[in-house]
N, C-alpha and C positions, 0 to 999 in steps of 0.2 A: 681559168680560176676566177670564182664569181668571189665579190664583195659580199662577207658578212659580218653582224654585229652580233655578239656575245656578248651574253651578260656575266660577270662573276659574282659570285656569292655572299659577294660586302654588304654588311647593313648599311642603311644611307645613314649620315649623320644628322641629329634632328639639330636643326635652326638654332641657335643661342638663343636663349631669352633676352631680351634685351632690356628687363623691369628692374629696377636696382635696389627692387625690396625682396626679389629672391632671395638671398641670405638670409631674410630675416625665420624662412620656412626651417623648424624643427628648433628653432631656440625657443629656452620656455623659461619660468620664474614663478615663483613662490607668494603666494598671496593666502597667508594665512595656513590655514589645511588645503585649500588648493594649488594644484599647481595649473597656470597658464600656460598652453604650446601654442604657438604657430604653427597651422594645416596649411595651410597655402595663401592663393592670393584672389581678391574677393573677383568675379567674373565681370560686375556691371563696372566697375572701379578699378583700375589697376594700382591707385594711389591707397589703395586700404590692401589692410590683410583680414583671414580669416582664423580667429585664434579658437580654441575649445580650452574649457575647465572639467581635467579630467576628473573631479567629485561626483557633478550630476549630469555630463556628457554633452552642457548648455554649448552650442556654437553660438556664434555673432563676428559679425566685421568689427573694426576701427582702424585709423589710418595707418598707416605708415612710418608716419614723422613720430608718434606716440608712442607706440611701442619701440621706438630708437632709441625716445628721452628715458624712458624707462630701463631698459636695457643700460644706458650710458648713465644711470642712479646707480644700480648696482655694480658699475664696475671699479665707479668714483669714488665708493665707500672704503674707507682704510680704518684701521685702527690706530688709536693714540700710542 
């Protein structure tokens, strides 16, 4: 009886991210008539994200830390 290896059928598990602005991907907020989302994370930068405004379809990066403060305005607001 000879040695062989099989394979099963399992997808591989892909890699963790290990970027700790992934979270911030698919949260979004209200700026006026626009709403701002998070697409993902900017490629040359990993300390920026890449948000769109879904009105006129404009992408651009900014960092990370900024869109946290933003995010953590909105959640800090209460009512009297």
């Amino acid at each position: 009886m000879s040695a062989k290896q099989i394979a099963l059928p399992f997808r591989a598990r892909r890699k963790e991210q290990n970027n700790p602005s992934v979270d911030l991907i698919g949260r979004s907020y209200a700026d006026g008539e626009a709403t701002i989302t998070v697409i993902g994370i900017c490629g040359a930068d990993e300390r920026r994200v890449m948000v769109q405004r879904d009105l006129d379809g404009c992408t651009w990066s900014m960092p990370a830390w900024l869109m946290r403060l933003i995010f953590l305005e909105k959640k800090g607001k209460r009512a009297a």
